[in-house]
N, C-alpha and C positions, 0 to 999 in steps of 0.2 A: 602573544597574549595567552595567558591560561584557559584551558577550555573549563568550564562549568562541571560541574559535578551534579548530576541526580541524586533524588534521594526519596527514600519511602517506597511506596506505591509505583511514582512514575520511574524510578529506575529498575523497579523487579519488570514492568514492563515493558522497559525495552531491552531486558535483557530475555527476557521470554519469548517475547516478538522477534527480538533478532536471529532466533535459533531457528523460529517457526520461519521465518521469511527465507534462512539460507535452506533450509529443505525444500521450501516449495518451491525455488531454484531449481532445486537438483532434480525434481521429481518433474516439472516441466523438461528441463532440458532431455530427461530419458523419456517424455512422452513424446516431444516432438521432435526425436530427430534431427535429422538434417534439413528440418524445414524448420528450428530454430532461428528466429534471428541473433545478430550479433550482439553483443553487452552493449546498453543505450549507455552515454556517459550523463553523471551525475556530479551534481555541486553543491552539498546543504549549506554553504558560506557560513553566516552565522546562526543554523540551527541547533548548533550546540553548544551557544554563547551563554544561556541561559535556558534554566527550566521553563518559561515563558514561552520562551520562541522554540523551545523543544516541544512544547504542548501543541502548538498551534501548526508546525511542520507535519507533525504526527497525526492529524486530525485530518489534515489534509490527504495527506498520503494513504491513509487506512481506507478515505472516503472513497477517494479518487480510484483504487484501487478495487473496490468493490464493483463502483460503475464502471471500469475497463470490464473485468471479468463477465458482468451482467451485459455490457453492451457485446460482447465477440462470442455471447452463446450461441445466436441462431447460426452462425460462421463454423460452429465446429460438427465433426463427426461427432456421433455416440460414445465412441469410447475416449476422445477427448475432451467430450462435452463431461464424461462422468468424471472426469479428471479434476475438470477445474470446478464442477460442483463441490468435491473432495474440499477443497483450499478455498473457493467462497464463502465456505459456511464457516471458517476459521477466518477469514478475511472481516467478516461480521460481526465477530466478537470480540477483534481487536477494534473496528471504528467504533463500537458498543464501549466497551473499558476503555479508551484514549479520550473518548467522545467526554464521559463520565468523568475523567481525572478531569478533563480540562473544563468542568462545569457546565458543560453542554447535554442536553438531551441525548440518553444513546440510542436511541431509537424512535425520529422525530416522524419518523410517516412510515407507513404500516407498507410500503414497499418498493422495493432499492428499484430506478429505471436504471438504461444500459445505457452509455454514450458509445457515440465512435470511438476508433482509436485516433482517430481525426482531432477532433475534441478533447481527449487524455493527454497527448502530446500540449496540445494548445493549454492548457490549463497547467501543466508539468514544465513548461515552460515561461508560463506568465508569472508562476514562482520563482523563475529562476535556477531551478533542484537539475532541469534537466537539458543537455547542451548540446548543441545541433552536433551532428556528428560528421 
């Protein structure tokens, strides 16, 4: 089956975001070392069947992503902690514009809580996106 094609708005976005996501990749991996965990594996099955199910994977993922970062600050040093301040505050603007394309408030409460990574697994997984390893 052919994949979907984006278009407009939500495909400059995820070609923006996907550029932003592989450097903040690269920019964790040289913050942490060798105290990096390994590549979690992933499965967006049909999140890029349709701009629909592209909006709604993406919404998730930007959100979900934010509450990681917010939940694992009290967890880091200083110079980690400014690290991933660096990439939340970009992490924000993308659940802000995904939020937005997909007709949603982009900024429904005046501020983001932290989950576990307890939690981020658990919810990464009740999608489906993310596979026991």
């Amino acid at each position: 089956m052919k994949e979907a094609r984006l278009h407009g708005e939500v495909r400059q976005f995820a070609e923006v975001v996907s550029e932003h996501e592989r450097a903040h990749v690269a920019y964790l991996l040289k913050a942490l070392g060798p105290k990096a965990r390994s590549r979690p594996r992933f499965d967006f099955g049909d999140a890029t069947r349709s701009e629909k199910a592209f909006l709604k994977a993406a919404v998730t993922l930007e959100n979900t992503g934010v509450l990681a970062y917010n939940g694992q600050a009290a967890n880091l040093t200083k110079p980690a902690l400014a690290a991933a301040a660096e990439i939340v505050s970009v992490e924000g603007r993308h659940a802000a514009w995904i939020s937005d394309l997909a007709g949603l408030p982009p900024a429904p409460r005046a501020a983001d809580v932290g989950v576990s990574s307890a939690e981020i697994v658990r919810t990464l997984q009740s999608t489906g996106f993310l596979k026991a390893s």
